[in-house]
C-alpha positions in Angstrom: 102.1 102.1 107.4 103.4 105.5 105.9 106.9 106.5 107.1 106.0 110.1 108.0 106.4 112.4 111.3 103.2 110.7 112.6 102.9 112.2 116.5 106.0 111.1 118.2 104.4 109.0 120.7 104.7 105.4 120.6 101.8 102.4 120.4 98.7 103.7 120.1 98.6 107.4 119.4 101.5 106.6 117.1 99.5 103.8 115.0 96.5 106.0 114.4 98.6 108.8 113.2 100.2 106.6 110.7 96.6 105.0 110.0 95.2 108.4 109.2 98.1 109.5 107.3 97.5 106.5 105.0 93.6 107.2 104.8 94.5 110.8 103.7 96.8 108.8 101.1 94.8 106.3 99.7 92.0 109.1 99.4 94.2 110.7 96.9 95.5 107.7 95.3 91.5 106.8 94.8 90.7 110.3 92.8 94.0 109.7 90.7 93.1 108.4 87.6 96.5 106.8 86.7 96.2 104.3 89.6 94.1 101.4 88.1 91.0 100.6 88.8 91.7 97.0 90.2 93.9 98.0 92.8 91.1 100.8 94.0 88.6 98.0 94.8 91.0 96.9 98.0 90.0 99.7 100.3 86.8 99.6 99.0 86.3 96.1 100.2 87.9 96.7 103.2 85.3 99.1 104.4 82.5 97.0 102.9 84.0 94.3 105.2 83.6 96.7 107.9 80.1 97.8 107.1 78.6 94.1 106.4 77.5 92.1 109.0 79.9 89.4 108.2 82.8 89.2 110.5 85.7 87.3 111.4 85.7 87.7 115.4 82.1 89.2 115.7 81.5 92.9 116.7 79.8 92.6 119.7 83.0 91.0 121.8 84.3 94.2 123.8 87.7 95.3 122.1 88.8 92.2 120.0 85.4 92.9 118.1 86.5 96.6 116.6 90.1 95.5 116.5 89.2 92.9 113.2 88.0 95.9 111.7 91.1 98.0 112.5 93.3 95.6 111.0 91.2 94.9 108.0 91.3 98.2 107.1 94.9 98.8 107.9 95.6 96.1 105.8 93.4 96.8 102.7 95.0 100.9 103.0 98.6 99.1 103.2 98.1 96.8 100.1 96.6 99.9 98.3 99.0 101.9 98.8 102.2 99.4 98.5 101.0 98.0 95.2 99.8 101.5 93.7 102.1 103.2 91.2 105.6 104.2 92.9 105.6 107.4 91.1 102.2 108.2 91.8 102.2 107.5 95.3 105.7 109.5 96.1 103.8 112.4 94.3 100.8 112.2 96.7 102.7 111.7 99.9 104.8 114.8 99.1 101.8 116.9 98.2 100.1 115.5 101.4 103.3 116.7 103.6 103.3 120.3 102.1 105.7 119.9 99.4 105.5 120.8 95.4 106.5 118.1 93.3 107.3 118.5 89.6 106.0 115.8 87.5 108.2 114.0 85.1 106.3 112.9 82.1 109.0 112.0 79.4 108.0 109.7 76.9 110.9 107.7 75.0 110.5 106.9 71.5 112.3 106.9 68.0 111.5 109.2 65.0 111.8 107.6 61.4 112.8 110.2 59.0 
């Protein structure tokens, strides 16, 4: 999960702040276009996972049911996020928390004269 000032309770409360933290992150990281387009296809099958009537441990169990889809999904935003683009994901998290971020675009090269 996100390290962030998620609500400073602990267990629950705590887990679905950092869980909605990283859906508000991986929203962004989704509409960036220099995040490529084989890593976006993790959340997306994590919530077709949710939506399909396929599952490990099946819905209609009270409690373990929805907790499959929970961690699925935590998982899938995770993975997203830890294999998307360092640079592009510290630039989302600190527009997310309020900040300005100035991008650093230097391109390194040689000139033949």
């Amino acid at each position: 999960m996100a390290q962030n000032d998620a609500p400073s309770g602990n267990g629950l409360f705590s887990f679905i702040g950092e869980l909605w933290e990283d859906i508000r992150l991986a929203w962004q990281l989704l509409l960036d276009p220099e995040v490529p387009l084989y890593l976006k296809a993790l959340p997306v099958a994590g919530l077709l996972y949710v939506v399909s009537p396929i599952d490990f441990i099946m819905d209609w169990i009270p409690v373990l049911g929805q907790m499959d889809d929970i961690a699925i999904i935590a998982a899938s935003l995770g993975a997203f996020i830890k294999l998307a683009p360092p640079d592009r994901v510290a630039y989302h998290r600190a527009q997310l928390e309020g900040g300005t971020v100035e991008e650093e675009r230097t391109i390194d090269g040689s000139y033949k004269s």
